[in-house]
C-alpha positions as CSV (number, residue, x, y, z in Angstrom):
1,X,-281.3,87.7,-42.1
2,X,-282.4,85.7,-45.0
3,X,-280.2,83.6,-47.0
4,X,-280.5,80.6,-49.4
5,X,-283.4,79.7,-51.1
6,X,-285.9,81.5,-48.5
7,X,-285.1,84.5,-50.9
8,X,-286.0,83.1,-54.3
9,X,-290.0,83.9,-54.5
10,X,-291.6,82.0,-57.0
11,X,-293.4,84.2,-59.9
12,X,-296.6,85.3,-58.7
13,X,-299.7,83.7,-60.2
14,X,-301.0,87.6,-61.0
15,X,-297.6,88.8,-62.7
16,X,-297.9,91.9,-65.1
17,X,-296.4,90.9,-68.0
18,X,-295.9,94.2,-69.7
19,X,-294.0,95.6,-66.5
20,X,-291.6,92.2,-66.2
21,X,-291.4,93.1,-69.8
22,X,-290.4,97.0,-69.6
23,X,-288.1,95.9,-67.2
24,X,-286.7,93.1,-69.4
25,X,-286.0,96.3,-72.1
26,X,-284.4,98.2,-69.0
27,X,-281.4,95.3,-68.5
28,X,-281.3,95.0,-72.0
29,X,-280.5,99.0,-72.7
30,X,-278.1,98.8,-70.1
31,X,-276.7,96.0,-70.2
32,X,-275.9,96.6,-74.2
33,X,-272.9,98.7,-74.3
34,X,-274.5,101.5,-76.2
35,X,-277.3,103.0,-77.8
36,X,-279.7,100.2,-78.7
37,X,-281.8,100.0,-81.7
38,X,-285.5,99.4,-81.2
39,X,-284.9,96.1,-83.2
40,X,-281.9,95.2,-81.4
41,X,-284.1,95.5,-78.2
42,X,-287.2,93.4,-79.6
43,X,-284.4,90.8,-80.4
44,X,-282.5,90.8,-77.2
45,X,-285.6,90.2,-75.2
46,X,-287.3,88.5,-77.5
47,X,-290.7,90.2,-78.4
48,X,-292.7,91.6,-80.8
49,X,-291.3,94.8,-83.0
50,X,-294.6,96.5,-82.3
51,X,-294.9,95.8,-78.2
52,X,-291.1,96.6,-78.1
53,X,-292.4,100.3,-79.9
54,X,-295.2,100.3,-77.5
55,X,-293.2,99.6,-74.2
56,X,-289.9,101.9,-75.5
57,X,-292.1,105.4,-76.2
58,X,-293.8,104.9,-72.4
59,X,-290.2,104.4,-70.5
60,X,-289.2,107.1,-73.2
61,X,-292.2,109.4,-71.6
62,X,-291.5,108.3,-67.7
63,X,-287.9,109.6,-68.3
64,X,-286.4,105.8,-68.3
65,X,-285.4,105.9,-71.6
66,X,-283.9,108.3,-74.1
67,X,-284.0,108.1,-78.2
68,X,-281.2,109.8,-80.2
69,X,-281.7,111.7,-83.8
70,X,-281.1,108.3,-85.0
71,X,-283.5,106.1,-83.2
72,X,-281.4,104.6,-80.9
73,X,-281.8,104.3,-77.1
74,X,-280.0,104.9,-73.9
75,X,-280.9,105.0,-70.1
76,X,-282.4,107.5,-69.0
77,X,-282.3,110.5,-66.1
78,X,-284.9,108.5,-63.8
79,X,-282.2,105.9,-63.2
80,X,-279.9,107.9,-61.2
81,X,-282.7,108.8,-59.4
82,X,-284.2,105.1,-58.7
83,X,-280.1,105.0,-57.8
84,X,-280.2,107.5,-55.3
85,X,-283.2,106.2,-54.0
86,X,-281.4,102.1,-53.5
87,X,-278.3,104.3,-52.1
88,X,-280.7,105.7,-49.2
89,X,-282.9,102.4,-49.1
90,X,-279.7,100.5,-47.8
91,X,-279.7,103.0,-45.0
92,X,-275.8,102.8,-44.1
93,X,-274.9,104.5,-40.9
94,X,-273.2,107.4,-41.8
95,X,-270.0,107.1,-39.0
96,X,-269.7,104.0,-41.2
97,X,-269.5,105.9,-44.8
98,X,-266.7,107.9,-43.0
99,X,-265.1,105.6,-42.0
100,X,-265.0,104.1,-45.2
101,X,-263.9,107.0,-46.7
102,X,-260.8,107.9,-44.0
103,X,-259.8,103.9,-44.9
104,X,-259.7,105.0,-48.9
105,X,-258.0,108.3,-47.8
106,X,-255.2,106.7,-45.5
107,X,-254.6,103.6,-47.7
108,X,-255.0,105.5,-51.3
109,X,-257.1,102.3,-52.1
110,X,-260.8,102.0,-52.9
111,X,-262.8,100.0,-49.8
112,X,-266.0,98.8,-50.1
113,X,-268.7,97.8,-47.6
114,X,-271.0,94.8,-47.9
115,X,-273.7,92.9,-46.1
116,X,-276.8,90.5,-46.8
117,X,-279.9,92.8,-48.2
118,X,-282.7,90.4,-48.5
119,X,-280.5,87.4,-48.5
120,X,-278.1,88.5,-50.8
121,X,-274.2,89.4,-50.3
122,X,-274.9,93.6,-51.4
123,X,-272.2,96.3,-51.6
124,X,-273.8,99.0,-49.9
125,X,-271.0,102.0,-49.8
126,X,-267.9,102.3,-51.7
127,X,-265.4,105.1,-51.4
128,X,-263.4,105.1,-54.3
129,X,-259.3,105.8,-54.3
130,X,-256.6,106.5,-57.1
131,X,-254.3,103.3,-56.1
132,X,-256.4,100.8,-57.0
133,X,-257.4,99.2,-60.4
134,X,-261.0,100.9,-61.4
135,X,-263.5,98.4,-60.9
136,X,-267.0,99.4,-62.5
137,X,-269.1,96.6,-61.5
138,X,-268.3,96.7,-58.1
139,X,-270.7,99.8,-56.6
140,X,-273.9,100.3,-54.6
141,X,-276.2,97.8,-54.9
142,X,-274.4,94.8,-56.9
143,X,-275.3,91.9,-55.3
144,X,-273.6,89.4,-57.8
145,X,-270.1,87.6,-57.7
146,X,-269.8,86.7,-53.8
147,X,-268.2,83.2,-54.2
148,X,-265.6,85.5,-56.6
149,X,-265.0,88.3,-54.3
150,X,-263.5,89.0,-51.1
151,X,-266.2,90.6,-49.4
152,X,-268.4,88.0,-50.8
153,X,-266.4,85.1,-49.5
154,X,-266.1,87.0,-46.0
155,X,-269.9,86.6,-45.5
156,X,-270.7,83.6,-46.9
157,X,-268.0,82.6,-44.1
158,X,-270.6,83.7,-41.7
159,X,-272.8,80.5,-42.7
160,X,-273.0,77.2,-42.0
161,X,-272.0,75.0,-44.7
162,X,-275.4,73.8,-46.0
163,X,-277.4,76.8,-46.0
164,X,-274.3,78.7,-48.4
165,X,-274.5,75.5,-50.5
166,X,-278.3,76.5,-51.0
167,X,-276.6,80.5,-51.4
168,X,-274.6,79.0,-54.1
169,X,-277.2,76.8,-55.9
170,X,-279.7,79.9,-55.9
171,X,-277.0,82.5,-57.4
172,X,-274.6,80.7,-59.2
173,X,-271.3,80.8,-59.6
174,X,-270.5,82.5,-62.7
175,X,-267.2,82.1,-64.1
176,X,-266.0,85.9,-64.0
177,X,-261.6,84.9,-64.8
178,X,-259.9,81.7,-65.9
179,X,-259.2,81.7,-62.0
180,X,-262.9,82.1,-60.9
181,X,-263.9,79.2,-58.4
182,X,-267.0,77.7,-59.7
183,X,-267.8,74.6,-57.4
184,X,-269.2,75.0,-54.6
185,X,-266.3,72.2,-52.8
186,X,-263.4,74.8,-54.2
187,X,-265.0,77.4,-52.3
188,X,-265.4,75.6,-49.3
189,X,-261.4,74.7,-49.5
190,X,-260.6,78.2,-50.5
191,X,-262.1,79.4,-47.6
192,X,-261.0,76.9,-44.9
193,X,-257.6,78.0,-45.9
194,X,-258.1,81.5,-46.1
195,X,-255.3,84.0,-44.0
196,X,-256.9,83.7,-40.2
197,X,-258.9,87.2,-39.6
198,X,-259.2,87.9,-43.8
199,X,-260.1,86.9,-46.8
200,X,-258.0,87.6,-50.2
201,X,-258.7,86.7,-53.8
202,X,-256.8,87.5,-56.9
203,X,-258.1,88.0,-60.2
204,X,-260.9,85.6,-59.8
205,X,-264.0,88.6,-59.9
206,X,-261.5,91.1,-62.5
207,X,-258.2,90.0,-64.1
208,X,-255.3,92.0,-62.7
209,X,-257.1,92.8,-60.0
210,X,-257.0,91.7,-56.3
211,X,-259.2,92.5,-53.1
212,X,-259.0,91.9,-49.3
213,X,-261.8,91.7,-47.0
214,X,-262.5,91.1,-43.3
215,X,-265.4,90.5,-40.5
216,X,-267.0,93.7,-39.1
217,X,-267.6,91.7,-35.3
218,X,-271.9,92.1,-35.1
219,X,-272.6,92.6,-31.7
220,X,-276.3,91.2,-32.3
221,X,-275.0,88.4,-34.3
222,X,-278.0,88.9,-36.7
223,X,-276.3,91.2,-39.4
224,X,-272.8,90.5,-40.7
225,X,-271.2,93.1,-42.5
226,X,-267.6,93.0,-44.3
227,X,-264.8,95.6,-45.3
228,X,-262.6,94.7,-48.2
229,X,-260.0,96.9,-50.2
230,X,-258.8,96.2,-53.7
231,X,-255.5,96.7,-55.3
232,X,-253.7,95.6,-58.1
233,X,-252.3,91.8,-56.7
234,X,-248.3,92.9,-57.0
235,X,-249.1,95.9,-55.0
236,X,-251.4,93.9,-52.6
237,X,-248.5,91.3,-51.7
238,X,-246.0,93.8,-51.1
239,X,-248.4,96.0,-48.8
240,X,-250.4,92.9,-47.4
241,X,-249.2,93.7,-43.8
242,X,-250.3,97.4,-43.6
243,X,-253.3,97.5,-45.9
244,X,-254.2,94.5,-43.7
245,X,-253.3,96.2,-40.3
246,X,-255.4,99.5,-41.7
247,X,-258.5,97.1,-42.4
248,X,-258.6,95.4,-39.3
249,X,-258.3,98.4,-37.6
250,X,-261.6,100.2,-39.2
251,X,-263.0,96.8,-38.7
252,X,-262.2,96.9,-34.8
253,X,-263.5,100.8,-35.1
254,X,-266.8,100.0,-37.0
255,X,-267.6,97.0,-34.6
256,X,-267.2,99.0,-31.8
257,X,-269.6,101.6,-33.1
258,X,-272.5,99.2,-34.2
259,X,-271.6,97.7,-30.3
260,X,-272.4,101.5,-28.8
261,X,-275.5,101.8,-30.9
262,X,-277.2,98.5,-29.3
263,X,-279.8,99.2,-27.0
264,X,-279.0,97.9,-23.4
């Protein structure tokens, strides 16, 4: 496992410009809100009209892309597919997605699984549930927000003090809520005084929403991985001692599964 600024390459020396730039128009399309004028685009990433033309009608032919009657552009088909593709890439067990998803079932709460993917605190399965708040940030593949979430805060747990410092100087910690911790000493308290066995944060990632996350026990001690459900925080403090008692126990139930699939 890589953490810290081993996972930070520099840019390399024979960088493609015009693919860091299609992928620069990518974030900026999706990250917009809505369909995206070609001149909105060129301005949000900051190039010329006519490159922005050029790069927009070749993602527009791959399928990354799609224009309206009106000019305008949205993401297109190709990204579920480069989605589905991540989804498979983080290769979760699958006794672990049911489990997941008999946690979400049992609890009526969303739960979430997350562990480092090339250094970074990753949410690789999420089984959504009608009791909690809806939280559209947090699916497969977002690897922002740890020192602001629960799971996040449960593995950076998991390292000593001055290689997360070096976690925290490489990604930041963006101030998500008025209640977002964004020194790297207030996490360090936070967690040091953290419920024994879990971790909890409230409306520091969303406002009006809270989460609770604990250890998965790694029998290699190589590979952390962490369990979290969310709620809305006056519904997570009255049912703190059974949603807790729930996670612990799929916890105890997914450790003892990665333990049987060790070799001897």
């Amino acid at each position: 496992m890589q953490v810290g600024s081993d996972c930070a390459p520099a840019a390399p020396s024979d960088r493609v410009r015009s693919v860091s730039r299609a992928l620069r128009i990518l974030e900026a399309v999706g990250g917009d809100g809505g369909p995206v004028s070609a001149k909105r685009v060129a301005r949000l990433c900051g190039l010329h009209l006519s490159t922005t033309y050029h790069l927009l009608r070749t993602l527009c032919y791959e399928g990354y892309l799609t224009r309206d009657e009106q000019g305008r552009y949205r993401l297109g088909l190709e990204i579920a597919d480069r989605f589905r593709d991540l989804v498979t890439t983080l290769d979760t067990p699958r006794s672990a997605r049911a489990a997941l998803r008999t946690l979400a079932v049992t609890t009526g709460h969303s739960a979430y699984l997350a562990r480092f993917v090339e250094g970074r605190v990753t949410v690789v399965s999420v089984a959504e549930a009608p009791g909690s708040p809806p939280l559209d940030d947090l699916v497969v593949g977002f690897d922002e927000a740890a020192h602001a979430t629960a799971l996040g805060k449960a593995l950076l747990s998991t390292l000593p003090p001055a290689i997360r410092r070096a976690y925290l100087h490489d990604q930041g910690m963006r101030r998500f809520t008025t209640a977002t911790l964004t020194a790297p000493d207030s996490l360090d308290d936070d967690l040091a005084h953290q419920p024994p066995g879990v971790f909890e944060e409230s409306g520091q990632f969303r406002d009006g929403v809270a989460c609770v996350a604990a250890l998965i026990d790694d029998p290699a001690r190589t590979e952390p991985w962490a369990l979290a459900l969310s709620a809305a925080p006056g519904r997570l403090r009255a049912r703190r001692p059974d949603l807790t008692q729930r996670l612990r126990s799929t916890a105890t139930h997914l450790a003892g599964a990665r333990a049987a699939a060790v070799p001897a």
